[in-house]
C-alpha positions as MATLAB code, in Angstrom:
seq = 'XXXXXXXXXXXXXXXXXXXXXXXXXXXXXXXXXXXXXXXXXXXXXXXXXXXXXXXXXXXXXXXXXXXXXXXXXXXXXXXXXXXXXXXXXXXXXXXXXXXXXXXXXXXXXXXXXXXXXXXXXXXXXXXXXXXXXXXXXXXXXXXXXXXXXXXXXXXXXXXXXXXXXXXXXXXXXXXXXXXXXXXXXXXXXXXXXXXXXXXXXXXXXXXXXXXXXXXXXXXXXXXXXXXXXXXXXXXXXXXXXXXXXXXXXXXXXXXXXXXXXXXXXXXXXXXXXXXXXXXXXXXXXXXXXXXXXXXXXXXXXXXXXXXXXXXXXXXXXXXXXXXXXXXXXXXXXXXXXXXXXXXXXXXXXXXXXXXXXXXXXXXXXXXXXXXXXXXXXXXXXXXXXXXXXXXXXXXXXXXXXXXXXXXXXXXXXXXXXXXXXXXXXXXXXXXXXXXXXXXXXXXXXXXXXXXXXXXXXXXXXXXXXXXXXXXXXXXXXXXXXXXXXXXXXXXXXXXXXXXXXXXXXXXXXXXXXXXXXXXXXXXXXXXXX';
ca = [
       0.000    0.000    0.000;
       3.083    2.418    0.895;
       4.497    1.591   -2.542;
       0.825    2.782   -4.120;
       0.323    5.944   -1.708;
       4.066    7.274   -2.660;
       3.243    6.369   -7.298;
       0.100    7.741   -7.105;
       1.526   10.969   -5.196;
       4.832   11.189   -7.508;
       2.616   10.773  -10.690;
      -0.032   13.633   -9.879;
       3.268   15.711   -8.221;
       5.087   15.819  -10.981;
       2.036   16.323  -13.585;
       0.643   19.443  -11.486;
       4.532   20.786  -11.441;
       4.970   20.525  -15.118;
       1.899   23.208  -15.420;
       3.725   25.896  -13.191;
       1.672   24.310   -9.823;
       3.349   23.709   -6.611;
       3.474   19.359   -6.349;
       1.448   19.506   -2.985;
      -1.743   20.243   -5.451;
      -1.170   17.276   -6.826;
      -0.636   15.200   -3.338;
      -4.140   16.113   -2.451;
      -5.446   15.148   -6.305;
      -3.649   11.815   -5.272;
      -5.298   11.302   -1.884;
      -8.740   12.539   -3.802;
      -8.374    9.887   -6.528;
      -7.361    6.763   -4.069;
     -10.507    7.904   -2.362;
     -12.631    7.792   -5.345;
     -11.212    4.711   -6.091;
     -12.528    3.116   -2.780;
      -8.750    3.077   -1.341;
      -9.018    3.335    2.356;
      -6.242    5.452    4.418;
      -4.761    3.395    7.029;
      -3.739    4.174   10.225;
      -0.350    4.144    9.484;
      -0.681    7.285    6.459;
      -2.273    8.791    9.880;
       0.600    8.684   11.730;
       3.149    9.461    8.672;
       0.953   12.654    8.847;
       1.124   13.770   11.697;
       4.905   13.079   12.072;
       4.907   15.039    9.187;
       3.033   18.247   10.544;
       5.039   18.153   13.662;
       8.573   17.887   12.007;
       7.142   21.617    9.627;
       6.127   23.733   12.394;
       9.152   22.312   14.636;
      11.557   23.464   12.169;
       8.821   26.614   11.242;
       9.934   27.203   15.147;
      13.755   27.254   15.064;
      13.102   29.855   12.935;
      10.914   31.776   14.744;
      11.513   34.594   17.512;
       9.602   35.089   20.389;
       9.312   38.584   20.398;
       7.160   38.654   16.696;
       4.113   37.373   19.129;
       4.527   40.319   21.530;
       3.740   43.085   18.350;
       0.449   44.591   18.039;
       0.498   43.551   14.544;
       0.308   39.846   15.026;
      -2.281   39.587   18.279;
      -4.109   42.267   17.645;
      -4.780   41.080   14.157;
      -5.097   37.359   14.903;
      -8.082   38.603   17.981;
      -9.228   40.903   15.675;
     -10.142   39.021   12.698;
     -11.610   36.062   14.507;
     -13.566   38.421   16.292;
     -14.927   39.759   12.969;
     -15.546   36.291   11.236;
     -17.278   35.421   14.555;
     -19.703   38.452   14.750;
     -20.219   38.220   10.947;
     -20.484   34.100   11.607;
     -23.453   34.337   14.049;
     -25.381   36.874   12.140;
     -25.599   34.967    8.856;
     -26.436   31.857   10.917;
     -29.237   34.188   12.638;
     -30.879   35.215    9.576;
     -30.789   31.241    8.325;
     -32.667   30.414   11.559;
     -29.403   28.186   12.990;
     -30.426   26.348   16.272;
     -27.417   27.694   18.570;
     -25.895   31.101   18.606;
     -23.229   29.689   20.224;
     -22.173   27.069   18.257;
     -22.438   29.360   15.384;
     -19.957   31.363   16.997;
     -17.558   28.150   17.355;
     -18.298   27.244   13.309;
     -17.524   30.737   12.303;
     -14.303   30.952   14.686;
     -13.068   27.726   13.663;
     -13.085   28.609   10.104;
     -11.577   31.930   10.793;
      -7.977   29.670   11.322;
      -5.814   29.608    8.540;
      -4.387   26.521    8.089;
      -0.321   26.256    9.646;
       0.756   23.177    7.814;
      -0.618   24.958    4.246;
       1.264   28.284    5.470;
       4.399   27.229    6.880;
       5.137   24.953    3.978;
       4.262   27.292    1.365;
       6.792   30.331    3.424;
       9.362   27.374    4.210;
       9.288   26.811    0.072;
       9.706   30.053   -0.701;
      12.464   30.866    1.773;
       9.808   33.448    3.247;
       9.764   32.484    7.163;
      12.445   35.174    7.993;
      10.823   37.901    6.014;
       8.081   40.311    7.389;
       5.384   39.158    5.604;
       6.188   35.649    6.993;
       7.208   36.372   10.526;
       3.545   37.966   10.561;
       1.738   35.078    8.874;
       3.799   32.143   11.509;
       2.890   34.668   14.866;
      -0.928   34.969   13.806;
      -0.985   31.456   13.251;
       0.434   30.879   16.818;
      -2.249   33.150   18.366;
      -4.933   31.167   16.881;
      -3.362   27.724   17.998;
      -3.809   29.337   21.322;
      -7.147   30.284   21.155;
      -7.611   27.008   19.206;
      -6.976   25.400   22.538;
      -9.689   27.524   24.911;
     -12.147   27.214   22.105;
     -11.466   22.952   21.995;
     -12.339   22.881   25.907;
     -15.395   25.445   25.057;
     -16.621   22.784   22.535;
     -16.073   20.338   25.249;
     -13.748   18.093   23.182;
     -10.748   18.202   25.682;
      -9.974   19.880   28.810;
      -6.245   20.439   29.561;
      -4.829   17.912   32.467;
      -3.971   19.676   35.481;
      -0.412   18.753   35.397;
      -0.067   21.037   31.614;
       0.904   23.773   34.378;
       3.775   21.885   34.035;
       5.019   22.532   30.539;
       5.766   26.139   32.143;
       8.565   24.251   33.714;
      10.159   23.420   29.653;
      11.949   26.341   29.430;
      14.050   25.899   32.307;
      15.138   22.383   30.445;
      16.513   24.623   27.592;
      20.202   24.130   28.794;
      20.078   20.597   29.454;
      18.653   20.034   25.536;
      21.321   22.452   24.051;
      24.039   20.234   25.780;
      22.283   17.187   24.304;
      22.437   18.698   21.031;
      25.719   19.947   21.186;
      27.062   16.414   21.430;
      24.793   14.867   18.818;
      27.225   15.470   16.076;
      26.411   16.019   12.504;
      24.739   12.945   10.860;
      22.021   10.530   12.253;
      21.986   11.290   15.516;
      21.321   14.851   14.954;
      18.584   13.838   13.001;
      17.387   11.661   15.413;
      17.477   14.435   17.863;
      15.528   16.705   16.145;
      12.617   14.010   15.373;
      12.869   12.784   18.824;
      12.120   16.867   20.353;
       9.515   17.282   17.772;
       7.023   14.002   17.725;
       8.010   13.262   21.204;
       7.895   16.828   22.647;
       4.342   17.511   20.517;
       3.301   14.154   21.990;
       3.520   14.933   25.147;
       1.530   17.974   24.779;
      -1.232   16.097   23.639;
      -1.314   13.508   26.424;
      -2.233   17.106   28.775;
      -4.336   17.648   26.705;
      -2.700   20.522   24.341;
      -2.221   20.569   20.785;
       0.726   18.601   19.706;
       1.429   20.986   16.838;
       1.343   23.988   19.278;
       3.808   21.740   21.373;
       6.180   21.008   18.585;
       6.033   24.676   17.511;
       7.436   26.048   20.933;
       9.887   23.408   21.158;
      11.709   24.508   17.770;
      10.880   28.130   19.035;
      13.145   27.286   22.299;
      15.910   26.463   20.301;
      15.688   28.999   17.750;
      18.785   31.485   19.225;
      20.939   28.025   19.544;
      23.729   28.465   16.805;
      22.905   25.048   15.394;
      19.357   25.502   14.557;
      19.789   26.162   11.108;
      22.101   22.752   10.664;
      18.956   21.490   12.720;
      16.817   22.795   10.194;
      18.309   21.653    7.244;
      19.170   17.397    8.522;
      15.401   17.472    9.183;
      14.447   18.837    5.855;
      14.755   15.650    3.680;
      12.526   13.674    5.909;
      10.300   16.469    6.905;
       9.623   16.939    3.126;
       8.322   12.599    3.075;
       6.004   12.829    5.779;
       4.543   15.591    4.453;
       3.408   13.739    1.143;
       1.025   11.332    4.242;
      -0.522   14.776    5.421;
      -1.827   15.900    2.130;
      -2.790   12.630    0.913;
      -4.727   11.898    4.337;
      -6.483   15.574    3.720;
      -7.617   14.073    0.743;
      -8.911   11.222    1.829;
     -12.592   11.093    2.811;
     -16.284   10.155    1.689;
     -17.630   11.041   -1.480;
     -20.136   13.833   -0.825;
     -23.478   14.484   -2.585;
     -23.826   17.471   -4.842;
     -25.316   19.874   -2.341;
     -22.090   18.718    0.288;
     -20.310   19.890   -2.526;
     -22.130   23.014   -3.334;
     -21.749   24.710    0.191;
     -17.839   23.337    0.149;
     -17.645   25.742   -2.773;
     -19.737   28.201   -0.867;
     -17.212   28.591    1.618;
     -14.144   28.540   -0.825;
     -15.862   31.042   -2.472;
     -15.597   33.239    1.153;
     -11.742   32.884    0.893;
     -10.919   36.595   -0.971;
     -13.386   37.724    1.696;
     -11.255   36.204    4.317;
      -7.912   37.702    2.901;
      -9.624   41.249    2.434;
     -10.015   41.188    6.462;
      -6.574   40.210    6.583;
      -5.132   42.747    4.882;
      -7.120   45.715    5.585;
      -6.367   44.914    9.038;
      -2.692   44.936    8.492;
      -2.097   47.811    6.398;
      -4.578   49.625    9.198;
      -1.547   48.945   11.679;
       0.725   50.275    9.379;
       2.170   47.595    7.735;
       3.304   48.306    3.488;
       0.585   47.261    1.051;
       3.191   44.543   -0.342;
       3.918   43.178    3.323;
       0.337   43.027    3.880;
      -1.354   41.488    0.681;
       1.605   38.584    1.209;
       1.065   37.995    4.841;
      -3.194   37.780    3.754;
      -2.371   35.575    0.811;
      -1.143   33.203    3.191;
      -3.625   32.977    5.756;
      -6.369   32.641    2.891;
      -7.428   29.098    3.700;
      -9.489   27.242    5.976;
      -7.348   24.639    8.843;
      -7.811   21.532    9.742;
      -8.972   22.472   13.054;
     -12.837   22.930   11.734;
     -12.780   19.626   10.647;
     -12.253   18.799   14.996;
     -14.761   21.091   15.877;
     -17.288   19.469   13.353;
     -16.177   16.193   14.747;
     -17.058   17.292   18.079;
     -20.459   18.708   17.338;
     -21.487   15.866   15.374;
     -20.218   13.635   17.924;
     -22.605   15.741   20.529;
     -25.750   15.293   17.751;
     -25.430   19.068   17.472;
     -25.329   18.620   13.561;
     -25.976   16.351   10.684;
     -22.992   13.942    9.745;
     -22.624   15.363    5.956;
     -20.948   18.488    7.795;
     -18.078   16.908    8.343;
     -18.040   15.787    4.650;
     -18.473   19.356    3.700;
     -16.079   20.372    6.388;
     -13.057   18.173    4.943;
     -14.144   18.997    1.096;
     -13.692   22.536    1.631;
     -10.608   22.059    4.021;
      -9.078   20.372    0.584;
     -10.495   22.642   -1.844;
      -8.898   25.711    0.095;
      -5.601   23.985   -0.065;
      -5.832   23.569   -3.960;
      -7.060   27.372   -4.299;
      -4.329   28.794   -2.106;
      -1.550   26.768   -3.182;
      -0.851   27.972   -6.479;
      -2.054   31.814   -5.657;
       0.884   31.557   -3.159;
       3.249   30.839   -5.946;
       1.779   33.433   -8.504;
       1.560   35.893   -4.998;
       4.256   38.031   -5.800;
       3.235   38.738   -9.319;
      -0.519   39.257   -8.361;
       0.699   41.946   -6.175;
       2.504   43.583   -8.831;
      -0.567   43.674  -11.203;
      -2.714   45.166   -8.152;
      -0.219   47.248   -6.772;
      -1.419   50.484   -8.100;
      -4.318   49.897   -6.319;
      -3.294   48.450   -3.630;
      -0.952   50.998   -2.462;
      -3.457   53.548   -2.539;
      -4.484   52.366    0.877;
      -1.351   52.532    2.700;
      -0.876   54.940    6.135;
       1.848   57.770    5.740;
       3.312   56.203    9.139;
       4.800   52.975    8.416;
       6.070   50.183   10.473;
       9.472   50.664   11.326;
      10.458   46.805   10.040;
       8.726   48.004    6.895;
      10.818   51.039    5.839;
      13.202   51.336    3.183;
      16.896   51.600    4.149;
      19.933   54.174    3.164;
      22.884   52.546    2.594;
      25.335   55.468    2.996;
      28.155   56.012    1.058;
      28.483   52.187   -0.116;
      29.808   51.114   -3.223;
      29.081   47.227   -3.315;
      25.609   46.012   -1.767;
      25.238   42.176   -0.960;
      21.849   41.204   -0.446;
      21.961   38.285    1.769;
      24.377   37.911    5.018;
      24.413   33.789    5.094;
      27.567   31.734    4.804;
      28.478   32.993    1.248;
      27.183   36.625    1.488;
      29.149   36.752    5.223;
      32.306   35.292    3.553;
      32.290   37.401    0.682;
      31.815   40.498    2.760;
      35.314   39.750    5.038;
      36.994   39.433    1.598;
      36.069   42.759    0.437;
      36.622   44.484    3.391;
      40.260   43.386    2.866;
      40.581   44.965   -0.541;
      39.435   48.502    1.241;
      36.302   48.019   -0.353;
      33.118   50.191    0.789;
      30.230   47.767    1.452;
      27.231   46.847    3.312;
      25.069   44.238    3.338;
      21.364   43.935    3.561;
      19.023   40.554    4.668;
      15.428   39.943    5.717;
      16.652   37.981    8.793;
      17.198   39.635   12.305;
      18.903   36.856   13.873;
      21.635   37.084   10.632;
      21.554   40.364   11.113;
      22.653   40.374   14.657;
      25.137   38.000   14.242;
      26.563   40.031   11.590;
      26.753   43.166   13.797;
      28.219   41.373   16.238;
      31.125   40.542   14.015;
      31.683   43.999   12.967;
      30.473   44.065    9.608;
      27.987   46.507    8.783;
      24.338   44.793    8.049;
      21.057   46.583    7.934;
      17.299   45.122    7.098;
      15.559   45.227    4.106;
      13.629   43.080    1.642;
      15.526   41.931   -1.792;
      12.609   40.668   -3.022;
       9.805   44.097   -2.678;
      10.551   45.831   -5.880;
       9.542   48.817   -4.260;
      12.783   48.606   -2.313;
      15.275   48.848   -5.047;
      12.323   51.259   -6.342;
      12.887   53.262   -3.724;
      17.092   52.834   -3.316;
      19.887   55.659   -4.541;
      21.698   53.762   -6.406;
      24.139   55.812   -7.427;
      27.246   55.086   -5.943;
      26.840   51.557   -6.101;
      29.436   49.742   -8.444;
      28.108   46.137   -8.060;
      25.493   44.566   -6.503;
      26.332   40.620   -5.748;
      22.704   38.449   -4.849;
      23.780   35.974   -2.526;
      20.306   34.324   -1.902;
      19.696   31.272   -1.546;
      16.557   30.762   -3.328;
      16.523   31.131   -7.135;
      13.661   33.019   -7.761;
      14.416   35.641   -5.028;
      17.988   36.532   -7.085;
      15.667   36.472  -10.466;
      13.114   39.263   -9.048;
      15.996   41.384   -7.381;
      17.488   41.304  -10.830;
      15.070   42.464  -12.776;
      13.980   44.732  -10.481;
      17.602   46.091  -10.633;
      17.903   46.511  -14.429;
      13.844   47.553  -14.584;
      15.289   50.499  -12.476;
      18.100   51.425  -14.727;
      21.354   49.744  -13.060;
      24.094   49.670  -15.051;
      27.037   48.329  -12.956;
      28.074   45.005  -12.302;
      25.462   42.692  -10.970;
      26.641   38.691   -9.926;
      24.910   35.856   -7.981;
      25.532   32.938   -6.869;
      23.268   29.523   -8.127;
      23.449   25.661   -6.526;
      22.215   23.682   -9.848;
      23.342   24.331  -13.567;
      19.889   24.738  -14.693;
      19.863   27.973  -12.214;
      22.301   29.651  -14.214;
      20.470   30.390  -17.385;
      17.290   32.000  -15.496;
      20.035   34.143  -13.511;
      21.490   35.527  -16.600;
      18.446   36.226  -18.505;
      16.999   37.958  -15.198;
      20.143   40.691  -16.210;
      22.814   39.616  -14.102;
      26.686   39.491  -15.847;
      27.810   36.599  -13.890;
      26.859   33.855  -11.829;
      29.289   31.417   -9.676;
      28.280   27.729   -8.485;
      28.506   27.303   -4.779;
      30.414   23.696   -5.249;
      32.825   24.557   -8.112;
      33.979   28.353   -6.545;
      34.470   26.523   -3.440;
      36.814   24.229   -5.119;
      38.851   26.833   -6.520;
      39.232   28.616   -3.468;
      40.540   25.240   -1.781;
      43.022   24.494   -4.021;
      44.587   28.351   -3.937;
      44.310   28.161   -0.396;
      46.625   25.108   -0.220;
      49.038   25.864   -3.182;
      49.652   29.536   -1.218;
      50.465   27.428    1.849;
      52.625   24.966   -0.008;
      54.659   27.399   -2.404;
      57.236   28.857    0.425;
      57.907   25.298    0.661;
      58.969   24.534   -2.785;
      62.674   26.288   -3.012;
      65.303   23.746   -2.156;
      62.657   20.965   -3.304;
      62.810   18.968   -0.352;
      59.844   17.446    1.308;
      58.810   19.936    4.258;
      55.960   19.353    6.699;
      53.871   22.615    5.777;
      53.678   24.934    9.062;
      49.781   25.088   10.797;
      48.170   27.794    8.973;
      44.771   28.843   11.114;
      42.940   29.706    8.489;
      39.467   28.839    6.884;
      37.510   29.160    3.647;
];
């Protein structure tokens, strides 16, 4: 059955991802067929699930900072718009004559949640978790996992255990864990680790009573400032990326519905720009950039999985007829195969509405938000990781004027601390190299890591008029050709440059040893690439 689940998934991934989709569209078109063809999910895809939704938002949380949930601009949003879809949720059921006010309120609230798996994968894919739009999106999500949890014990499906007073206790453990992972190494055992903190932390939220996702979410959160957690990150991606195949085929999954299950599924995907719209006219209200808020929206604009529990639970009570969890699922799924492939095209829709769009935004922005100077710099490099980092050091040496710019806090910080000089801002909002003197700038070199990032930035670049140098960096030959079409004059692979700059490192070391031709043990040289 495992060999049929992971065909059937490959077959409809790869079809959907010929056509410009994103292959998780054609997951759920898997688990949709399989159902149709009287294929029954197993406990087993269950559990692959689940694993896999706990290993996302566990790595979505080593990315994460704390401090994004304290802004006004992620709780006061998050309360805000459930309050809205609840007071708008119990006066359409009021004019429809529903039965219960209350659990009106708990329908419309529950499908108020965006979904976190659909999110976090779709800002993980797009390298987006570190940028505004995304640290937004990830800390209203976590605001409604919270409330997810009072409104799950107002439904009466679980109250927390006592002892969950507990869990207040975790962060206390935080130095005992960051000694366990120092010592894991770099190979199975950190893998291991990380799988072991995630399914076995989220578990044991769950046995008090808690959400396991929410559980596996703080975890990764705790560990987010630890200087491994992006080597964390990336040993869990691989097998993060499997599991996740079981969650979207389980999603689709489910009994065939009759045609007016199916109507009202599309009645309520239908409500999906209307959910977005609240979204973003919330945001930019609080100040946030047209761009930063139509992104963050985009992202909320489906429905979670959490409805489907909440249906469960009031069908469970006799509170409503069994085809609502049918339509409940249908439109769960639907949602997912609407919002996946506007959150690919969501950077180009914003450029087509942007005229409008803009229109709306407050003359006070949010300081995060705000285009940068950068001075009296002559070579920008947009992106502080490894590569940008390295490159900067070597520039500095030639007496070169430079900054460096990155969408990351935590990078920036670090780079700060090291003494090079790092400021925020947004390669991939063409408003920002809209809005940039660029002047003085001789070269620009893109050291993102994602390909389509360095592709916008480019074209944004030469859109603007820049004529000096512009270089990147790509991972896969097929990168290259996009890269140089997008305008930029060179591009250098990470493997191959880093091959070069071996070898010269070694034959500078070894040629003081070559003039009387006699064997020599080189002398320690503590250096590094």
């Amino acid at each position: 059955m495992v060999a049929v689940w992971i065909s059937g998934a490959l077959l409809l991934g790869l079809a959907v991802s010929r056509i410009g989709l994103p292959p998780l569209v054609g997951f759920l078109g898997a688990g949709f067929v399989f159902a149709a063809l009287g294929i029954e999910r197993t406990p087993m895809l269950e559990d692959l699930a689940h694993a896999g939704v706990l290993l996302l938002l566990f790595a979505v949380g080593l990315k994460l900072r704390v401090k994004t949930l304290l802004r006004y601009e992620v709780w006061g949003t998050a309360i805000s718009h459930l309050v809205l879809t609840g007071v708008i949720g119990v006066a359409i059921a009021a004019s429809d004559g529903f039965p219960s006010w209350w659990l009106a309120l708990a329908l419309a609230v529950s499908f108020g949640f965006s979904s976190t798996v659909l999110a976090a994968k779709v800002l993980d894919g797009n390298r987006e978790l570190r940028a505004v739009h995304g640290r937004v999106a990830i800390g209203i999500l976590i605001v409604q996992d919270v409330v997810a949890v009072a409104l799950l014990a107002f439904v009466n499906a679980e109250v927390p255990s006592p002892f969950a007073l507990l869990l207040l206790l975790v962060p206390f453990a935080r130095p005992a864990i960051a000694w366990l992972l120092a010592r894991c190494g770099h190979g199975e055992l950190l893998v291991l680790f990380g799988a072991a903190l995630a399914i076995g932390g989220g578990e044991a939220f769950s046995a008090l009573g808690l959400s396991s996702e929410l559980g596996a979410l703080l975890l990764g959160t705790m560990l987010a400032d630890h200087k491994r957690s992006q080597e964390l990150t990336t040993v869990l991606w691989g097998l993060k990326e499997l599991f996740l195949v079981g969650f979207f085929l389980n999603v689709g999954f489910g009994e065939l519905p009759v045609w007016s299950t199916v109507i009202d599924s599309l009645l309520l995907v239908a409500l999906l720009p209307v959910k977005g719209a609240i979204f973003f006219l919330l945001l930019i209200g609080l100040g946030l950039r047209a761009r930063t808020s139509f992104l963050t929206a985009v992202s909320l604009m489906s429905y979670s999985e959490f409805a489907l529990i909440v249906v469960d639970v009031a069908v469970g009570n006799g509170l409503l007829d069994e085809q609502w969890i049918v339509m409940t699922a249908l439109a769960v799924a639907l949602s997912f195969i609407v919002a996946a492939p506007v959150n690919a095209f969501a950077h180009e829709l914003f450029r087509w509405s942007s005229p409008w769009l803009e229109r709306l935004e407050r003359d006070k922005r949010h300081p995060d938000d705000e285009p940068i100077s950068l001075g009296l710099a002559e070579i920008l490099i947009v992106g502080m990781g490894r590569v940008g980092s390295g490159a900067y050091d070597y520039l500095r040496q030639q007496n070169e004027n430079i900054v460096g710019i990155d969408s990351d806090p935590a990078k920036i910080e670090s780079n700060v601390r090291e003494g090079r000089r790092v400021a925020y801002a947004d390669a991939e909002d063409p408003s920002f190299w809209h809005l940039l003197n660029l002047d003085r700038l001789r070269a620009i070199m893109l050291a993102l890591p994602d390909l389509q990032a360095k592709v916008t930035a480019a074209r944004a670049l030469r859109r603007r008029g820049f004529k000096g140098l512009l270089s990147a960096t790509h991972l896969y030959p097929e990168e290259r050709e996009p890269i140089i079409e997008a305008g930029c004059d060179v591009t250098y692979n990470y493997y191959t440059e880093a091959g070069v700059g071996f070898a010269r490192h070694t034959y500078e070391t070894l040629r003081p040893l070559a003039g009387d031709g006699a064997p020599q043990k080189p002398p320690k040289v503590r250096q590094s690439l």
